[in-house]
C-alpha positions as CSV (number, residue, x, y, z in Angstrom):
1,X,256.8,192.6,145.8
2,X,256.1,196.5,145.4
3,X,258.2,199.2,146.3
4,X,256.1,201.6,148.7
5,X,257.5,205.3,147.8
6,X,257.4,207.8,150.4
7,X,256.5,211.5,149.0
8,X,256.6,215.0,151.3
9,X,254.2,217.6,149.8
10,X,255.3,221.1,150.3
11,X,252.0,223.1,149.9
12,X,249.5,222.7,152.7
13,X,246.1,220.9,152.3
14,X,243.2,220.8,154.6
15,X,242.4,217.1,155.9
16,X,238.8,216.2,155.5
17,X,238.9,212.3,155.3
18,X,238.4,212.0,151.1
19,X,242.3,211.2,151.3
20,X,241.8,207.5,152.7
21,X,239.7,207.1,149.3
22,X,240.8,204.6,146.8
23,X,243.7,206.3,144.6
24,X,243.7,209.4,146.2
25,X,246.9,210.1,145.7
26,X,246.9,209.2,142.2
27,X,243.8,210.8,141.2
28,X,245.1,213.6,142.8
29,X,248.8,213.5,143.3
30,X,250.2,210.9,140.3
31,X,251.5,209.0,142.9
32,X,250.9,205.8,141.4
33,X,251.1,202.6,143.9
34,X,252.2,201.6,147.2
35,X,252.8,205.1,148.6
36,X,252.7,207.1,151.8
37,X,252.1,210.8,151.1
38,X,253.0,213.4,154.0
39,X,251.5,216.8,154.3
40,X,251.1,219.6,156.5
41,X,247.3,221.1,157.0
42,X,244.7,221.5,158.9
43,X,241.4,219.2,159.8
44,X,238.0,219.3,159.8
45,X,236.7,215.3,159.2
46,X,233.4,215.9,157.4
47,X,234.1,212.2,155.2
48,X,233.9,210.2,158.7
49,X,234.8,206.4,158.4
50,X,234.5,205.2,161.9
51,X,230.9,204.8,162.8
52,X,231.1,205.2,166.2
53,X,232.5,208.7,166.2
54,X,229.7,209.4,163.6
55,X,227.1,208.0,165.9
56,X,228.8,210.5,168.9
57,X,228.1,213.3,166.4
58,X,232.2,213.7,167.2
59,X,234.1,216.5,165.7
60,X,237.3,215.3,164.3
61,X,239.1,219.0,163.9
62,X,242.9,220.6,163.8
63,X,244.3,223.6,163.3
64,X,247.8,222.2,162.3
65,X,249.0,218.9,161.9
66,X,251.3,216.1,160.0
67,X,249.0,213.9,157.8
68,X,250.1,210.7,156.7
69,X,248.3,208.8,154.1
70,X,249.1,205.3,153.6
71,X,247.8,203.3,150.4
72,X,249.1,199.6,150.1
73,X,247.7,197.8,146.9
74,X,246.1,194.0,148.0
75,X,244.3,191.7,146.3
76,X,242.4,190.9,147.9
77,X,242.5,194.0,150.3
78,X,241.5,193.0,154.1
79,X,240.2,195.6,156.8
80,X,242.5,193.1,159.6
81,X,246.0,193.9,157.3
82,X,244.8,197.3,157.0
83,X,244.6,197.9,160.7
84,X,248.0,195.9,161.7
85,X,249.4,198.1,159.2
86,X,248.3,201.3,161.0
87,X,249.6,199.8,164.3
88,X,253.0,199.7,162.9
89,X,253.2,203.2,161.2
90,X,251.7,204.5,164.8
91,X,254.8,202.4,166.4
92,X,256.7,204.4,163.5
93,X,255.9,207.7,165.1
94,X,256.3,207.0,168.6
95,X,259.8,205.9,167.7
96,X,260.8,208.7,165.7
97,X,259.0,211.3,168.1
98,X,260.8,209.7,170.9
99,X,264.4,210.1,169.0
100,X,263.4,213.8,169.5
101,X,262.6,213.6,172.9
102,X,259.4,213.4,173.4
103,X,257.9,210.2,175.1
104,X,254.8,209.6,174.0
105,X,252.8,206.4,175.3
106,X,250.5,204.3,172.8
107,X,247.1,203.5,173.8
108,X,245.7,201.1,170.5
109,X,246.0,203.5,167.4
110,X,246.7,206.4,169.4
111,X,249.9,208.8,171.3
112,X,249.2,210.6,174.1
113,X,251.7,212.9,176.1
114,X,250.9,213.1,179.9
115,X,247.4,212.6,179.3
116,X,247.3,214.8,176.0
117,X,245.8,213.1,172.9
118,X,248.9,213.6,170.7
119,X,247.3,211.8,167.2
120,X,244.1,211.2,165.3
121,X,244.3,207.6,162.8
122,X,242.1,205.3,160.9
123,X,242.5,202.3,158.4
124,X,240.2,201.0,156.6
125,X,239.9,198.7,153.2
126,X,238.4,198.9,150.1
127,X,237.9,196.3,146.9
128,X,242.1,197.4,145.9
129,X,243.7,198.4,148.4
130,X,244.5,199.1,152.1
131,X,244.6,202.9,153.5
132,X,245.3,204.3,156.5
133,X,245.6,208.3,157.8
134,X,247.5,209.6,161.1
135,X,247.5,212.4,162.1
136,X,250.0,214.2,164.4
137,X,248.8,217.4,166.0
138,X,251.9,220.4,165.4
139,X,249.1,222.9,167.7
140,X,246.5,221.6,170.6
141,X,244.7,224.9,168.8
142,X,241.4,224.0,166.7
143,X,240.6,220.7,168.4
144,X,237.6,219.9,170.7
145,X,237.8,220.3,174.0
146,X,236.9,217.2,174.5
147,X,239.8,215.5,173.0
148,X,241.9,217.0,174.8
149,X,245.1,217.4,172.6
150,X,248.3,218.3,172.9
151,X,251.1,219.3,169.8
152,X,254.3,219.1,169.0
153,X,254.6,222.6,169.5
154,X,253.4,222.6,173.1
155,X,256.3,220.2,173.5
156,X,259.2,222.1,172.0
157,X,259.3,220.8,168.6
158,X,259.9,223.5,166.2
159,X,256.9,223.0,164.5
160,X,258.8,224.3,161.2
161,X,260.4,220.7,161.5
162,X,257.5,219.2,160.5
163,X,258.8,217.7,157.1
164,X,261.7,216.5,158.5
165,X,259.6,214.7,161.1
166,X,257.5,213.5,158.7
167,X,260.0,212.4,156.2
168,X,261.4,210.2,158.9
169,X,258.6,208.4,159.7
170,X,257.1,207.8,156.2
171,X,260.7,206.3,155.2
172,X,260.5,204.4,158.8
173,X,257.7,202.6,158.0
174,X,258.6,202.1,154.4
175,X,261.7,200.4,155.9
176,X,259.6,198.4,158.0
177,X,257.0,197.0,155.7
178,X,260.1,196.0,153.2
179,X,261.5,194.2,155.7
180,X,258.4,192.4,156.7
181,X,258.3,191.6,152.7
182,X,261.6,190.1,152.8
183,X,261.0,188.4,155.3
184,X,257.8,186.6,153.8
185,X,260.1,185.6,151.0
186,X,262.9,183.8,153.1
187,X,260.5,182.0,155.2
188,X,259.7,178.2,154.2
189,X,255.7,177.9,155.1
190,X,254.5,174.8,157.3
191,X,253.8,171.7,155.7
């Protein structure tokens, strides 16, 4: 059973979907392993994973926001763990945002705030290992009309918080996958 390590980068980086590539943080980071890596940047998705918003020609753009990037090493990997992993860390964030006050609701992978589109996320699988990215909007500024999004900011979270915030979720779900873990290993299988 691997440790997953949780690690806050201080300088900003701009999102643009080559982080949910194999070892990213590794190659790029020496984070080596199980790891989620938070960040403050902005987005502009040009490395698009999910077909359909590729076949919508939709723009996946922020001005300011908390990225999380998940890597779990699996072998095999699977594209099912990968996505009831990103359902917990999204569970993760509504939890921690709602410990500040806001109350988010949770529509599949996604937070929304009285109708405002509060987080972007994918997970996907490779030959290694499981990754998964969410992000949480600090500003509604930068993003498509369309999407109709809403920030942190917009809801009276200092948006100078935002390592704190992200700090407590990464360790959340760190918590919550060494759990599950420990779980697995106390649990007799059926017959």
């Amino acid at each position: 059973m691997s440790s997953m390590k949780s690690v806050v980068i201080g300088r900003q980086m701009m999102y643009d979907g080559s982080q949910i590539d194999p070892l990213w943080a590794y190659e790029h980071l020496d984070v080596r392993g199980d790891s989620v890596i938070v960040f403050r940047g902005a987005m502009d998705v040009v490395h698009i994973k999910d077909i359909e918003d590729e076949k919508d020609g939709k723009a996946i753009r922020g001005d300011s926001l908390i990225h999380l990037i998940v890597e779990r090493f699996d072998s095999p990997a699977n594209m099912r763990h990968a996505y009831y992993l990103q359902r917990i860390l999204i569970v993760c964030v509504q939890d921690v945002l709602r410990n500040l006050g806001v109350t988010a609701e949770r529509s599949g992978d996604d937070l929304f705030v009285d109708g405002g589109k509060l987080t972007v996320s994918i997970a996907t699988a490779g030959i290694s290992s499981e990754k998964i990215h969410c992000g949480i909007n600090l500003t509604g500024r930068g993003t498509p009309a369309e999407a109709n999004a809403v920030g942190l900011s917009e809801l009276g979270i200092d948006p100078d918080s935002w390592k704190e915030i992200g700090k407590e979720i990464a360790d959340r779900f760190v918590y919550e996958i060494k759990d599950i873990e420990s779980d697995i290993c106390k649990t007799r299988p059926l017959a």
